[in-house]
Every structure is written in C-alpha cells, then in structure tokens.
N, C-alpha and C positions, 0 to 999 in steps of 0.2 A: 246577217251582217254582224260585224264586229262592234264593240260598245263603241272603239275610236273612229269607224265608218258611221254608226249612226249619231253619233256628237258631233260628228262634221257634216254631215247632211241637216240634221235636224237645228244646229247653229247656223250652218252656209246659209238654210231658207229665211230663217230670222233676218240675216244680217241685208240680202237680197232685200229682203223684203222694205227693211229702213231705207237704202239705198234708193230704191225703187220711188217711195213715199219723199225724200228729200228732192228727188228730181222735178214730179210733177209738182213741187210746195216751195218753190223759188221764190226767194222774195225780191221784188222789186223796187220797193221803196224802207225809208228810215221804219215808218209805222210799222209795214210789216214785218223789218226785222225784229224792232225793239216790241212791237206787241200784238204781231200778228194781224196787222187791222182793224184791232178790235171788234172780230165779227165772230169770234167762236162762241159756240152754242154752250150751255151750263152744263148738260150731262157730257158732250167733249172735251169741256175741260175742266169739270170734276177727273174724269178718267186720265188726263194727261198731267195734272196737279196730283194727284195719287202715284201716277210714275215718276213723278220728277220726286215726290215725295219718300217710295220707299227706294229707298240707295240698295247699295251693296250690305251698310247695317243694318236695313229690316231684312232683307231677304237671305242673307247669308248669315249675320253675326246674332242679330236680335234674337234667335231660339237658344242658342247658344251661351248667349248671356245671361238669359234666364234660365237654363239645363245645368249650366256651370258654373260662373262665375260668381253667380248672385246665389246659386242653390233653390233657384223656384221661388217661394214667395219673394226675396228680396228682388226680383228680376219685374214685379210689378211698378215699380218705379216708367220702365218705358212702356207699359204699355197704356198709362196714366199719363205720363206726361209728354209721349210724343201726338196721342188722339185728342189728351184734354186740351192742348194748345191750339189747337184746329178750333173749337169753341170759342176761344179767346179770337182767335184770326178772324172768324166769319162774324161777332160782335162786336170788336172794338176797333179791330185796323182795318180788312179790306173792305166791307161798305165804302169808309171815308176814304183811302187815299182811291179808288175806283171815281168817287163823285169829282175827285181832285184831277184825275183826268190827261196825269201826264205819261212818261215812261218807265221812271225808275224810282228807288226808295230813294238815294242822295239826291235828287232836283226835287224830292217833297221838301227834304229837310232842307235846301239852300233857300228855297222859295220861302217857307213859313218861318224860316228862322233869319231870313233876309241878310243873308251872309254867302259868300264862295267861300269862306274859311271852312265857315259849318258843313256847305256841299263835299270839300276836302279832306275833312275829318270824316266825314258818312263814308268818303268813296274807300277810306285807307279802312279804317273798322269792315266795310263790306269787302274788302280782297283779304285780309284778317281770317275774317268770319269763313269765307268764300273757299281759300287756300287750304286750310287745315284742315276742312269738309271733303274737299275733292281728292286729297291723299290716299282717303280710305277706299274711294270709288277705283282709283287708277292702282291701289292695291289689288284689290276686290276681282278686277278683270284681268291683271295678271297671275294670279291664283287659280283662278276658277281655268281660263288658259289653259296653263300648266298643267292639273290633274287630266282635265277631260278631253284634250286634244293632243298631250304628251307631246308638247313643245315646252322649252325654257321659258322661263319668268321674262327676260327680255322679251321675247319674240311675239308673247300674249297679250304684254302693254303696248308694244308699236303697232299690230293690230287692231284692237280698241281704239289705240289713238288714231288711226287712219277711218275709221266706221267714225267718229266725233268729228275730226275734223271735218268728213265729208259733206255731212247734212245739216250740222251744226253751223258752218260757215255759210254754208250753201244758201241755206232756206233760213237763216234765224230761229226768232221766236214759230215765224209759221212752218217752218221744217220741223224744227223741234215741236211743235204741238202734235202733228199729226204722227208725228214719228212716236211721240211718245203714249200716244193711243192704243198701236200698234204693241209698244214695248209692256203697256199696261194688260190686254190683253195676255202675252207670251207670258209675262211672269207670276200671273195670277192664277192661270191654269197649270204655270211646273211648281206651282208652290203646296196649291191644295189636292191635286192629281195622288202625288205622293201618301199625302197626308192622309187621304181619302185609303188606300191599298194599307195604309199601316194601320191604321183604326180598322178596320176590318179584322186584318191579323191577329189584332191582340185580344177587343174587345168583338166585335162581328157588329159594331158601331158602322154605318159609312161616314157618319155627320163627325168630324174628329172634336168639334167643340163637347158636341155628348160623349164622344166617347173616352173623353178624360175624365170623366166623373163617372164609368162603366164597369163592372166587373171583367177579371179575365178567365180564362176558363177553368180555373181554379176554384173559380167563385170569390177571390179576393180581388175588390176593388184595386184598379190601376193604382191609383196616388195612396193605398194604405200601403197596397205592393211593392210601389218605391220608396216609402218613407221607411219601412221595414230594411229595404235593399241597403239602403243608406246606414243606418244603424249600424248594420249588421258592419259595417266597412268603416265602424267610424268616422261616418261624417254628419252633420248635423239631420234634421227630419228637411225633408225637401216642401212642407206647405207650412212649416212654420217660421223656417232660418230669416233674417235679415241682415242684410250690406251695413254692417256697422251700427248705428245711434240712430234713434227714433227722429229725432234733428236731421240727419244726415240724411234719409230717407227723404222726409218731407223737403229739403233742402234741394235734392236731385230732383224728384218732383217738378216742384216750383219752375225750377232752372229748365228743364226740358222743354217746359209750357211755354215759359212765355218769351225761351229762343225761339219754339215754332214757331210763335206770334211774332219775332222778330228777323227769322232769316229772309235776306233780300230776295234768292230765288223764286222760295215758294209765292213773296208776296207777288213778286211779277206777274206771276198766274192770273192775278184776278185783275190787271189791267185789258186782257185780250178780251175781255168779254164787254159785250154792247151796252150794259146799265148798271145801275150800283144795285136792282135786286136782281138782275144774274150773277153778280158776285156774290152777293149770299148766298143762290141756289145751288151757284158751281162750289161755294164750300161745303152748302149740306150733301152734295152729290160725293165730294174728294173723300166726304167723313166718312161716306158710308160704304166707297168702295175701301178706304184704308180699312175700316172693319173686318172688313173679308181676309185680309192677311192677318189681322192683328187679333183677331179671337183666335185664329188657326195655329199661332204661333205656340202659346200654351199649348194646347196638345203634343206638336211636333218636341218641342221642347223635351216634355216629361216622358212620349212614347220613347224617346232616341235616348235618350237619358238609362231606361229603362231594360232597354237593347243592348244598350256598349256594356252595360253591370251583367246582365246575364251570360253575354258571348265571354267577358275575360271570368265572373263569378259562377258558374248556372247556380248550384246551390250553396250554403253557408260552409264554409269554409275547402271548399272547390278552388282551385286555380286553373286557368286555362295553359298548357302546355304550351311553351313558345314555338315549337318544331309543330304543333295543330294549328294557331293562329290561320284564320280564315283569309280568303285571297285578299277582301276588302281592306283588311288588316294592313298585307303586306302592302300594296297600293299605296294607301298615304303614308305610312313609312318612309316611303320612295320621298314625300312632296317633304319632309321636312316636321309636319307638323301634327306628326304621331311618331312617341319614341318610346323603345322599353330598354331596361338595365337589367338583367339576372344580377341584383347584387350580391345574393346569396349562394348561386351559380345552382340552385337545383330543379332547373329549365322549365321551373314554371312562369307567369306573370302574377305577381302578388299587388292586387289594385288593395291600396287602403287609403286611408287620410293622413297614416302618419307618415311623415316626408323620411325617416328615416328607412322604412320597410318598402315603401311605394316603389314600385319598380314600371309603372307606368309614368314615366318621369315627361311624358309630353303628352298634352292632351288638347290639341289648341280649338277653341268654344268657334272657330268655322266648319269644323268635321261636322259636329251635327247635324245641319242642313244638306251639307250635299254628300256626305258620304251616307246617310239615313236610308236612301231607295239600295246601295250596296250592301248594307247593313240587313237590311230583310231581303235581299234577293226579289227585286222587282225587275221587271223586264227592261232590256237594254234604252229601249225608246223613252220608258222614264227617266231614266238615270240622265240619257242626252237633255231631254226635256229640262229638268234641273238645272244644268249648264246652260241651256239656253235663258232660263230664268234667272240664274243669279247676274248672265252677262247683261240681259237688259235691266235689270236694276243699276246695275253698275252703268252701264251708258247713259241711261236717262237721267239720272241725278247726277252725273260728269258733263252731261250738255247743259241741262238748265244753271249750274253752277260757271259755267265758263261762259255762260251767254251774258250772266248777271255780269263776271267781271268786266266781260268786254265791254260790254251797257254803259257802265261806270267809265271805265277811262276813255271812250268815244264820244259817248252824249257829253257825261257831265264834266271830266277835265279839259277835253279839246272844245266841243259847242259851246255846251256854258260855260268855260271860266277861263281856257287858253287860247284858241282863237277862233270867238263868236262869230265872224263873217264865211267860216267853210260853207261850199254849198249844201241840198241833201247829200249829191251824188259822190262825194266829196267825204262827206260825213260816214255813207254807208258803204265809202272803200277802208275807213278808219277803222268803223266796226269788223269788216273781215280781218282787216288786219291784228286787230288787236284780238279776237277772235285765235286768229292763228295761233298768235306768241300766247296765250293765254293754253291754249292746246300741247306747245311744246312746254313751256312751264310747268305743266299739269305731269305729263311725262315725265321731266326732268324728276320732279320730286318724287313722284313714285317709283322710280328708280334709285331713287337716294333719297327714302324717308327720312327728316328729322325724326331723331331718339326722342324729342318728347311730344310728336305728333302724331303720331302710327299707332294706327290702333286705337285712336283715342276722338272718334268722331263726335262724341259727347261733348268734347271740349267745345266745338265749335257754337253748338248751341248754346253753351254758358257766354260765350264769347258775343254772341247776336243778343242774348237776355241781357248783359248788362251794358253792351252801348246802342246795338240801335231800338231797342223794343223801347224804355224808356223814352226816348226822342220824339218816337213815332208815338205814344201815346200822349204823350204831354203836349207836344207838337198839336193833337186834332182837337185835346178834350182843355186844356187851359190857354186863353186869350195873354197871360199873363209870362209865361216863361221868355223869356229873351234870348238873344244869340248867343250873349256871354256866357248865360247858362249853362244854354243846350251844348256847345263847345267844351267846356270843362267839366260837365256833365259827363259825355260821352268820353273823353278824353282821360277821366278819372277810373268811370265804370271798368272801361277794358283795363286801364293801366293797373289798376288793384287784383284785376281776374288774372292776365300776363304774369306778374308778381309772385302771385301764386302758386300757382301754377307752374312757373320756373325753378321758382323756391324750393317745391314737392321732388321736383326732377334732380335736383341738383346744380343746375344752370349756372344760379345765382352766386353757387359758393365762392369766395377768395378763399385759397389756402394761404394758415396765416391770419384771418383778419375774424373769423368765424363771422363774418357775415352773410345772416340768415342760415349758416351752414349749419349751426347747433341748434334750430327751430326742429323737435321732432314731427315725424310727413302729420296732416291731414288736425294740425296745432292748431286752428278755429274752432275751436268749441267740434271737433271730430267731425268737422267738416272736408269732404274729399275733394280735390283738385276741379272735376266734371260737376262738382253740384255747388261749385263757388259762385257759378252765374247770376244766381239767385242777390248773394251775397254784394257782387258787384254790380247789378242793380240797382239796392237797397242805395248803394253811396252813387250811382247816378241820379236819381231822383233827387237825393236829400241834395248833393252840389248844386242840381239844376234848377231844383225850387230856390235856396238860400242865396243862389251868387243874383240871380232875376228878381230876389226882394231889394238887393242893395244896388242896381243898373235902373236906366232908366228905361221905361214901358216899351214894349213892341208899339211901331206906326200903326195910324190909324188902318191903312191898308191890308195891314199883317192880320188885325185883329179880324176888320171884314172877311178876309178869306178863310180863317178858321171859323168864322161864321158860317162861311156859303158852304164851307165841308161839311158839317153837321147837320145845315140843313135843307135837303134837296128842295131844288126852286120848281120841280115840273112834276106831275105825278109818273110822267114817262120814267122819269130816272129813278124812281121808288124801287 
C-alpha cells in the first residue's frame, strides 16, 4: 500500500477505536462528566494524565525545540520544567485539592477564598490559561492532517473537531479518560517505534536514550559528531549553546514548573480518582509514564538534527544539489514549512547560520518529529504510525482542555454563581452545551490564530504560574490569605504576564505616543515573554500576602477547611 492508504487505515483504526471507547463511557450523571465517578484506578489514570499531558508540543514540537530553536542544551529548560512540575503537582497541590473533594480548580478557589468574585476571576484566568493552550493542539491536528492524509488545513481541523466533539461531549471526563488511555497507548508507541529504527541506524543502540551518548560507525561519538556538524556550519556547539541569560534559563524553568502545578486541566486528573493517596500514586504513575517520551525526546532531537545536516551537508564544505534533494525533501516543501532560495543561483542548497548566505530560509522545529521516519527511510506503517501519534496527542490534550473550560462556565458560573437552583440534569445539558461552543471556539481560533498566540504554548503555562498556581498554593498552605488578596493577587499576576507579553509582540504600541513601543523585546533583566510566568507569580504572591495583611482575617470556617485540607481525617483517605 501507499504511505496515504496506510495513514488512513492506520489513523481510521485509531480514530474507530476513541469512537468506539466514547460510546460504551457515556456518562450519565454531573460526577461522571466533571470527574468520571471518581472511581478510576491510579495506573489508569496515570496513563490518561500523561495523555492529556503530552499535547501536540511534546510529541510534535518539543524535539524540535530542543534540535532547533534552543540548539540542544538550551532546550533542557522543558525537559526540567515540564517533568519537574509533576513533583511539585503530586506534593503540594493534588493530594490537597483531591482531599477537598470537589470538581473543579475555580470552586476550590470560590470556597476557600469565600467569594464568587474570586470563583469568577479563577474561571476567566482558567479560559485564559485554557484558550492559548488549545491553539496549539487545534494547529497541531490540522498540520499533521494536511501532510499525512493530503487534505487542506481546513478539512484536518473540522475532522479533529468532529472526533472531540464526539466523545468529549459524549462521555465527559469518563469518555475522555478512557479514551485517553487508548490515545496514551497510540502515541507512545509512534513516538519511540521510530526512535527505536533511528538509534539503530546510526549508533546499532536500540535503547535511543543510550544511543545518544553512543559512537557512530565512524567511531565518532553521536553528540561530538554533531557539535563538529554544527561548527563546521557556523552555528554554536549543540551540548553547550543556551536560550539567552543564565536568569533567563532558570526563569523559563521556574515558569514551566510551577504552570504544570497550576494548569487546571491536568489538575482535574487527580479529582477521578477514589482517595487522596491514589492521587499521589496516579501522579507518580503520570511521571513515570511522561518519562518514557521525555528521555526519548533528546535522542530524537539530536539523531534528526544530525540527519537534515548530513542529507543538505554529507561532508564539510559539500552542498546538496537542489534538482538531488530527496522525495522527503520535496514533500514538506509542498506543507509550507520547508523552504530553500538559490540566492546565488548555483543550484546548490547552502545550510549555514549566516542569514545572509543561508538558502535554507524555512526550517519549521515541527519537521523533526514527523518528517524523521521519511528522513531515514522507514517503512510506510511507521511513518502512518507517526500521524497517528501526533494526532492523538493533539486530541487528548484538545479534550481535556475543552472539558476544563466547559467545567468552568457550567459548574462554576451557571451552579454556583448564576443560577444555583438548575437541576443535575439540567446542569449536565449545560456542560454539553458548553462543551460544544467550547469545540467550535476551539476551531474557530485555530483557524484564525492570534499573531501572538501560535506557536506559543509556553505562554500558557507562564500564564497558569502566575495566577492560578499562586491561589492554589496559598489557598491550601496559609489560614491567613483573604479574598481581597487572592482576587488582586490573581488579577495582577496575569495582568503583568498579559502586559508583557503584548508589549514583546507589539500589541501594546500607540503610534505617536511610544508607549511601551520604545521598551527593547525581552527588557526585564533578559527575560523572554514564555519565562515571565515565573516573574508574574513573584507579584502574585507578594499582592496576595500584602493586600491580606492590611483586610481583615478569613472566617473561622474558611480557616477550618484549610485545616481539614491538610489534614486527612480517616487513614482511608491517606
């Protein structure tokens, strides 16, 4: 068969397959949309928290970022701070809001911080947080689409969005859990399958985490061989480069971390489960299957990295013939996001670093991942495999993200705070509903990304670091913070990261008025737009402590329930 017969076969049984899994995982009641019952098992939903976990950017961009953008060591940033956050999430947040025992992150924050203002400000920061995240995803499957079933970008997103709405609506949290088991599964074997045929290739490694530290049959080590490659081309050494400022670095870190710890989706995860130490189990399980991508990813990174230099360099000072370029070559040409220039018109490709000579003028850090199995000439079934990978990344982090929002404006604006007397049944036509529009919103904007959203999945996390992670830890660990706080707190954090962030983009400028126009980019102490999170944090904390010393004390009740969070009343719930 054909590579486009077997990417449609090998996607169709995928897609069947969620299909199939949403049908028999209907939910019946509010519990089991918002949290599946609370009966899922720890290693089911480690596995289903790991998918909702790695998106379209672990499985398609995160090699990528660290192959290209970042140059290799600077690309250690995510692999730090989107695993080291999981630490943070299984010790400080999900035990407690789990013993807390409700549905969603904004009804912790309304309850402990004994406000609907507060719940209002949670829900608007989590559609925020929620919306800028799911761009990437609703790109992610119209790309992936596009290349490997040779359909237009439209036609790949209203697909996707038809598979989301289906089971996503369908079945809720418990369609999406089981569904997402499945999707964990699918993209964890087209991620390392690959990885697995390439590390062989190069090094005769099959382990790819070894065989990035392996010699090639040269007898020169992989990473000396590409740091040499690099040289040679003028570009920095690939295991020692960094993203800007040693601050800057540690600053994106940070931000990564303790967004993980603060994104509403993932926390949702650990309410489906039966006790608050199956919540910690189901996070040491999430950590350990997100491992299994995220050591593999270095590998794929540097092997692919390694691959594109030798096909357009083979040796120093070689170019590859534009009329030779390889069919893989022409292929993504086709998608947009590989381009060359003969600027010198003497038909070769001349890859270097200097922008003036560089005739490889597009090289977009998604090729990595999935053009890698065309790249070494792996069998067609892999290459589908791939597709089918990056499309369930992309759907299962597009459900869990659109179940969060729906969560939010069904429970917590219409239940608690607009009109408290809906029934369940009443309630869980709300959540479809909102569910829906949340799907075509989802569409819309991926269709019509915002210029300074795309592309830019980091952001969201800075964007959950600095209002709800703050909320939510102060919220469990101090008796002492008030509503006014946590309110202007939150309220500040994002507004200063937003700011930013706009400011970097352009957004911000008046022509005419130079405001913030003449600020040159990344003017915090060389701090970048995606690693401000951190930054906008630091001034939620400092508002929510300062404005709650000069307010008067949380109610005695307030205080008791951050009591009974902390400290489980039954050894059952340990």
């Amino acid at each position: 068969m054909s590579l486009t017969e077997t990417t449609y076969w090998v996607v169709g049984a995928s897609f069947a397959l969620y299909i199939l899994i949403a049908i028999r995982s209907r939910a019946g009641t509010t519990q089991e949309f918002y949290v599946a019952g609370k009966g899922i098992h720890p290693v089911a939903n480690g596995m289903a928290t790991a998918a909702d976990w790695m998106s379209a950017a672990s499985f398609i961009s995160m090699a990528g970022l660290i192959g290209l953008s970042y140059n290799g060591y600077g690309g250690s940033v995510f692999l730090m701070g989107w695993t080291g956050g999981y630490v943070i999430l299984a010790m400080l947040i999900a035990p407690y809001l789990r013993k807390y025992g409700k549905f969603t992150v904004p009804e912790f924050i309304g309850d402990r911080y004994y406000s609907d203002a507060a719940r209002v400000v949670a829900v608007i920061c989590l559609i925020i947080c929620s919306v800028t995240y799911v761009i990437g995803q609703m790109k992610g499957i119209g790309v992936a689409f596009s290349r490997f079933l040779e359909t237009d970008y439209e036609t790949g997103l209203f697909s996707g969005m038809f598979i989301v709405f289906f089971y996503a609506v369908l079945g809720g949290m418990k369609g999406i859990t089981y569904t997402q088991i499945a999707q964990f599964c699918v993209l964890i074997f087209a991620y390392t399958v690959p990885a697995i045929f390439i590390s062989l290739q190069l090094t005769g490694q099959p382990i790819p985490q070894l065989g990035l530290g392996s010699t090639l049959a040269d007898g020169s080590y992989l990473l000396q061989k590409l740091d040499q490659t690099l040289l040679d081309l003028g570009f920095q050494e690939y295991t020692t480069s960094v993203r800007g400022s040693t601050l800057n670095m540690a600053a994106f870190t940070a931000s990564l971390m303790i967004g993980t710890a603060g994104l509403p989706h993932v926390i949702i995860r650990f309410f489906t489960v039966p006790t608050v130490r199956a919540a910690r189990a189901s996070a040491g399980w999430a950590l350990l299957f997100i491992a299994v991508l995220y050591t593999t990813a270095p590998a794929v990174a540097a092997m692919a990295r390694l691959n594109i230099m030798q096909t357009l360099a083979p040796e120093p000072g070689q170019h590859l013939a534009i009329e030779e370029r390889p069919a893989w070559f022409k292929n993504w040409e086709q998608t947009g996001l590989l381009g060359i220039d003969d600027k010198n018109g003497d038909g070769l490709i001349q890859y270097s670093a200097d922008p003036e000579t560089n005739e490889l003028v597009k090289l977009d850090n998604d090729i990595l991942v999935l053009a890698n199995p065309e790249i070494a000439n792996l069998p067609n079934w892999v290459i589908a495999l791939v597709a089918a990978g990056g499309l369930a990344a992309a759907l299962s982090t597009a459900a869990g993200l659109l179940l969060a929002i729906s969560s939010a404006i069904s429970h917590d604006l219409l239940k608690r705070t607009l009109m408290p007397d809906i029934s369940e049944r009443q309630e869980l036509m709300a959540s479809r509903l909102a569910m829906a529009v949340a799907v075509l919103g989802a569409g819309y904007l991926g269709l019509n990304p915002p210029g300074f959203a795309a592309g830019t999945v980091a952001l969201a996390f800075g964007l959950a670091a600095a209002s709800l992670f703050p909320a939510l830890l102060l919220g469990i660990f101090s008796k002492r913070v008030t509503r006014e706080g946590a309110i202007l707190g939150m309220l500040s954090g994002i507004g200063v990261t937003l700011a930013y962030v706009f400011q970097h983009k352009g957004i911000m400028f008046i022509p005419g008025t130079g405001f913030l126009g003449d600020w040159p980019p990344n003017w915090f102490f060389g701090i970048e737009p995606n690693a401000f999170g951190v930054v906008g944090a630091l001034v939620n904390f400092t508002v929510s402590l300062f404005v709650s010393r000069l307010t008067a004390p949380p109610p005695e009740s307030v205080r008791q329930l951050v009591e009974e969070i902390r400290i489980p009343v039954s050894p059952r719930s340990i």
